[in-house]
C-alpha positions, 0 to 999 in steps of 0.5 A, spaced: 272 688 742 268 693 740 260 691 741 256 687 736 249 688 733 246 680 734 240 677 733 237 671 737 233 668 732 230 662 735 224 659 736 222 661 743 224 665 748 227 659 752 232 659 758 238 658 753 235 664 749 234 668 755 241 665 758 244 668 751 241 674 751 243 676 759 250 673 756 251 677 751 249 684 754 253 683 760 258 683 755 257 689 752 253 688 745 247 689 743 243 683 742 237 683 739 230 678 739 227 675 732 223 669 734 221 665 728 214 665 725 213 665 718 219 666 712 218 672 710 217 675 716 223 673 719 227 674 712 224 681 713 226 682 719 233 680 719 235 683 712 232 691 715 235 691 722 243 691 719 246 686 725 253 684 724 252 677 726 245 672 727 246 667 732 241 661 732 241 658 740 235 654 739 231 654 733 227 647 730 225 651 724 230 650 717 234 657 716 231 661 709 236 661 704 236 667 703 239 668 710 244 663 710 247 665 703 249 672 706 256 671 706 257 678 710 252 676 715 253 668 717 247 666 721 251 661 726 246 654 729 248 653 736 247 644 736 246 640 742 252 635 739 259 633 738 262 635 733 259 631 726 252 630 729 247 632 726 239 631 727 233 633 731 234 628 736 241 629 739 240 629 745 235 623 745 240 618 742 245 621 746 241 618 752 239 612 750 246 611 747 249 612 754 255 616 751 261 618 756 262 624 753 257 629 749 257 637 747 255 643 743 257 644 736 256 652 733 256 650 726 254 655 720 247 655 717 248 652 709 243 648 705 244 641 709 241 641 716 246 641 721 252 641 716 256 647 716 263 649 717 264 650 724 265 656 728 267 652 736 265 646 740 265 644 746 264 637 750 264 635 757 263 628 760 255 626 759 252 626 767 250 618 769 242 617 769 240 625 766 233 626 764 233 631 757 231 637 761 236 636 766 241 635 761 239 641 756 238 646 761 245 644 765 251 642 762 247 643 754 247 650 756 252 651 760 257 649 753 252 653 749 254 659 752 261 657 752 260 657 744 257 662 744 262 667 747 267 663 743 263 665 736 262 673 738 270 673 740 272 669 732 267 674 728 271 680 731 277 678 729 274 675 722 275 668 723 273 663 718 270 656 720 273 649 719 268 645 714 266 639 717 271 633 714 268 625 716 275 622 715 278 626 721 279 621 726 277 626 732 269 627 728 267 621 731 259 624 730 255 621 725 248 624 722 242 620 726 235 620 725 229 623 728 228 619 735 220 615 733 215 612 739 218 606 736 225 607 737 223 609 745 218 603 746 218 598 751 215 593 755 214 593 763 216 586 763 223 590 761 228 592 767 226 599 771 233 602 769 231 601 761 225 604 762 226 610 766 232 611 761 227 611 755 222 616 759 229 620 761 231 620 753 223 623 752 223 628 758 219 634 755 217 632 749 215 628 746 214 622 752 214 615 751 207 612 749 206 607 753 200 603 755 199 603 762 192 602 766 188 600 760 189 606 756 195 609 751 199 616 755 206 619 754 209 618 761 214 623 764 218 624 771 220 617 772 224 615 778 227 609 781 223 604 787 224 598 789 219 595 790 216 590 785 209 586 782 206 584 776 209 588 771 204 594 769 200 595 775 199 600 778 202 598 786 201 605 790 199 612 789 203 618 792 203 626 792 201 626 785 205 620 782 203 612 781 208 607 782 208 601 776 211 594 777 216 593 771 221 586 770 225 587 776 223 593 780 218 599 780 218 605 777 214 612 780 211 616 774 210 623 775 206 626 769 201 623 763 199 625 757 193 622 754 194 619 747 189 624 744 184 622 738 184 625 731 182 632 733 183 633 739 189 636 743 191 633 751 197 636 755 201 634 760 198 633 768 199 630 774 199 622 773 194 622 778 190 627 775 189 623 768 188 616 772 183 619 778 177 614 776 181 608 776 186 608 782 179 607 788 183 600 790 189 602 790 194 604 796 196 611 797 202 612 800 203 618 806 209 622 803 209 627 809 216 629 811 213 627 818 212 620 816 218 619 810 225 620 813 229 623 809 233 618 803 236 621 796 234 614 793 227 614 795 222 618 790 221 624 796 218 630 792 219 634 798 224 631 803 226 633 809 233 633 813 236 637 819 245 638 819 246 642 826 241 647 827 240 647 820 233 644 817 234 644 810 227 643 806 227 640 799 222 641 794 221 639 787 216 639 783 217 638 775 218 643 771 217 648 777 209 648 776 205 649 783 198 645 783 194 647 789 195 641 791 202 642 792 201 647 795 198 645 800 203 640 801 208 645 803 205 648 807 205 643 811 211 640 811 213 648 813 209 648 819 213 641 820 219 644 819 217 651 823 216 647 829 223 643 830 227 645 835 231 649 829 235 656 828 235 656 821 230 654 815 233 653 808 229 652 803 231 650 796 229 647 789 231 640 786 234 638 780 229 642 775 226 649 776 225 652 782 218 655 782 214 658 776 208 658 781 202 656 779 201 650 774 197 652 768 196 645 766 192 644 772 188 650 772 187 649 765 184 642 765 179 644 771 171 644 769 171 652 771 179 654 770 178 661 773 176 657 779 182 653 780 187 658 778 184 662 785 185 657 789 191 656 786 194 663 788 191 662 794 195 655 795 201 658 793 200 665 798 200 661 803 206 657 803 210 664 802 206 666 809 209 660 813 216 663 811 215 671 812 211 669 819 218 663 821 221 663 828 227 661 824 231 665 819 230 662 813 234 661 806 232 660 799 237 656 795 235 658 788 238 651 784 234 652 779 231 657 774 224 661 777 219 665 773 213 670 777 210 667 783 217 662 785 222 668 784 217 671 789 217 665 794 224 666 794 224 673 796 218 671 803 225 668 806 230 673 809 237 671 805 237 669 799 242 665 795 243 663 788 247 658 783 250 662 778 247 661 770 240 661 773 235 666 770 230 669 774 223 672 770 220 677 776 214 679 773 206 677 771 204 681 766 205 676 760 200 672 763 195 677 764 196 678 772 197 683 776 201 678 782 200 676 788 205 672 793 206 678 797 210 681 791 208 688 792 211 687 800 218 683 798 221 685 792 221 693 794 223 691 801 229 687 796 231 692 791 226 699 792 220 700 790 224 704 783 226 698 781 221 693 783 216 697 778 221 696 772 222 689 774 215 687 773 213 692 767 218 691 763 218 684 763 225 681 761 229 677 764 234 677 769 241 674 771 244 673 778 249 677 777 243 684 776 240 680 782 245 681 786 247 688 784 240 690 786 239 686 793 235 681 789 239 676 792 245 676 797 250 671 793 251 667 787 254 660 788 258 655 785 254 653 777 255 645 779 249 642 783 252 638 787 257 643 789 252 649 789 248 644 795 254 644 799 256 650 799 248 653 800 248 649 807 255 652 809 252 659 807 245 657 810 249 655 817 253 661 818 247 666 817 245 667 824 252 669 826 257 671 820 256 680 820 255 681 813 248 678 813 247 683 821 242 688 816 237 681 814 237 679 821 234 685 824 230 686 818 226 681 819 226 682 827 222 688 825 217 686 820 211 689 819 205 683 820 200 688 819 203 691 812 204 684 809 197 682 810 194 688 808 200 687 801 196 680 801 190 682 801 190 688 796 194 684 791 188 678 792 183 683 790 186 684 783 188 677 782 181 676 782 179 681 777 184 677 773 183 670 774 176 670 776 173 675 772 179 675 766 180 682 766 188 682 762 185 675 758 189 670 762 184 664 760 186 665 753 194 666 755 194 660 759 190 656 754 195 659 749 201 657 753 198 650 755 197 648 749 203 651 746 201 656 741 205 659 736 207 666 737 205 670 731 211 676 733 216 679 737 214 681 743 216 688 742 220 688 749 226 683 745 227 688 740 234 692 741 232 699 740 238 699 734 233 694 730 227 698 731 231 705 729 232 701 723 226 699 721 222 705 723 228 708 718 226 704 713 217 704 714 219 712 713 
């Protein structure tokens, strides 16, 4: 096949986008970025760069129809829906329904939303008890970049979509209506399940709106308890998450968003952060791994379990953010764990991200966020510190996706494994830092110091298989989760002893403390000029981030050379 000029278009440079983007490349074509911002611009855009095809992986804005009526160039929606579905809410209603089987639909963009003819479709058995993150950036994803590839390989052989048709039996989806708060609501008298289910179907956005403590929140990151009371009360406080009594149980809630008032903008924090004032009476629960044996049921944000000579140390913290608080908790779960009579010590994330290092919302909602964000840096140095100074070998399980400080907390172990799918971001620039987390001694020791500079100046993204190519990672894993857990230990009990992992074993039996510190220090120094004294603009970055700012163009790194060349021709 020869290779293919295609546009991304989409409305942000998302995990699936990014997962897209490596796909393609890895491939042979040349894909090339245009995130949507304004009509014109992106008409502008598309129409000047010359490209064979324009793919939409994750796009919430309605295709110009000055884009969709070329018939040369057909501009393909990749929908999170069987074939027939149609609307925003797919994966919500696909949730609250309790569907057995879902999938991903590549249809072409016409006037109608979501009505095309159909380029290729791919379903697959819906997980039990998924929350919509979960869901998107799993099996969601992993059909998208099946359709995708299917789509590239019918465009070179002029292929031509399937109209939509209802009367046949096998379209079983049906066009549904944007999910409102109303159709999400519940009552705490109402079981845990229903609820958890309703929060699960919001997770991300928008959130459930409930009331909860006197006062109107969207709630996120549920999970299932035993325990039980009075329906709405507020009966513990662990780590960062309150436990509220519903009809039959209890239910966890990780995060909050307070209901703003006309005017203002609220975002997504720690459920114990946004309810500090109120929670002086009741009881806080010890999480420490020390005092909680380990159990998959239970609400155990860092768990802690041991299998032969292995101690396999799990944490899990939504959307992979790190407070300091976190950190710090880490920390001393690390230096628990550092001291059982262990030989290896495997790290690895939960269900969602593995790490995106620090947390920005929590920074941002600090009295002096420049402050907050220091110590925050510091938290997370020091986590990475217990794994490069462990007696015991350490592995990292890459689970999930990681960005900036967690890939750099990944590479402080001495052998690193990932899922396959997962989409590593090595770098710091775009926020305005320079990096910390002892990257500047870690990833040159992992890829070489060439390589370590490209990585974090070019800021893109990169797949497994790049990172394993440049020493980045030591080997790529089963992509199902339960199968990559299994496999991850096997790898993790066979490291001290299995001859293709001699060269880690005798790195770290010759590490330079003194050079690890110094690395610390110098990288500290400059994270204070950009966090403290905003020298790259990281304060407005992170509001931009936290509060979800529009891009107002391209980033430059996401344009294909082909797609500059044109428009440079053109600009002439």
């Amino acid at each position: 096949m020869r290779s293919l000029k295609i546009i991304l278009l989409s409305s942000a440079f998302n995990g699936l986008t990014q997962r897209a983007w490596l796909d393609l490349r890895q491939s042979g074509h040349e894909p090339s970025v245009v995130l949507f911002t304004d009509e014109a611009t992106v008409c502008r855009q598309i129409e000047e760069s010359a490209a064979d095809l324009v793919i939409c992986p994750f796009l919430k804005d309605r295709v110009p129809q000055q884009l969709w009526s070329n018939p040369e160039r057909p501009v393909v929606i990749i929908h999170p829906g069987i074939v027939g579905d149609r609307g925003a809410s797919a994966l919500d209603w696909a949730i609250t329904q309790q569907v057995s089987r879902w999938g991903v639909t590549a249809l072409q963009a016409v006037e109608e939303m979501d009505a095309g003819p159909i380029w290729s479709t791919y379903e697959f058995n819906m997980p039990a008890d998924v929350r919509k993150s979960e869901l998107y950036n799993g099996p969601v994803s992993d059909a998208a970049i099946h359709c995708i590839r299917d789509v590239v390989e019918k465009f070179a052989s002029d292929f031509v979509p399937t109209p939509l048709d209802y009367t046949h039996p096998k379209v079983i989806g049906r066009l549904q209506p944007n999910m409102k708060q109303a159709d999400r609501t519940f009552s705490w008298h109402d079981c845990a399940r229903f609820i958890k289910r309703s929060i699960d179907a919001a997770d991300g956005q928008p959130g459930v709106l409930a009331s909860l403590a006197g006062g109107q929140y969207y709630l996120y990151d549920a999970h299932l308890d035993s325990n039980s009371g009075m329906p709405g009360e507020i009966l513990a406080v662990q780590d960062d998450a309150v436990l509220v009594a519903t009809g039959d149980h209890s239910l966890w809630i990780g995060s909050l968003k307070r209901k703003a008032q006309p005017g203002e903008e609220t975002f997504k924090l720690p459920a114990r952060h946004v309810l500090a004032g109120q929670l002086g009476a009741i009881p806080v629960l010890d999480g420490s791994i020390a005092s909680q044996p380990f159990n998959e049921a239970a609400y155990q944000p860092v768990r802690y379990r041991e299998s032969g000579h292995v101690g396999e140390l799990t944490f899990e913290f939504y959307n992979g953010a790190m407070s300091t608080e976190q950190c710090q908790r880490l920390v001393a779960a690390l230096r628990w764990a550092k001291a059982r009579d262990t030989h290896v010590l495997l790290i690895k994330g939960g269900r969602g991200s593995f790490s995106n290092g620090v947390h920005l919302n929590v920074i941002q909602a600090a009295k002096v966020p420049g402050l907050e964000a220091w110590a925050n840096i510091q938290a997370i140095d020091y986590v990475c510190q217990e794994l490069l100074t462990a007696r015991q070998l350490v592995v990292s399980g890459l689970t999930g996706s990681a960005g900036a400080g967690g890939v750099m907390l990944a590479l402080a172990a001495d052998i690193v494994f990932a899922r396959a799918g997962v989409v590593l971001n090595p770098h710091y620039k775009t926020m305005g830092l320079y990096g910390s987390e002892y990257w500047t001694y870690s990833l040159p020791r992992a890829v070489g110091s060439a390589v370590a500079h490209t990585l974090t100046e070019e800021c893109l993204p990169l797949s497994v298989f790049q990172a394993r190519q440049w020493g980045m990672i030591q080997d790529i894993g089963p992509r199902c989760p339960h199968e990559f857990a299994q496999w991850l230990l096997q790898q993790a009990s066979s490291a001290l002893t299995d001859k293709k992992y001699a060269v880690y074993r005798a790195r770290k039996a010759n590490m330079d403390l003194q050079q690890i510190e110094r690395c610390r220090k110098n990288e500290l120094a400059q994270m204070q000029l950009d966090m403290v004294h905003n020298r790259q603009q990281f304060a407005e970055k992170c509001r931009n981030f936290v509060f979800k700012r529009k891009t107002c163009q391209t980033p430059q790194r996401l344009i294909a050379p082909w797609a500059l060349e044109r428009e440079a021709t053109l600009v002439d």
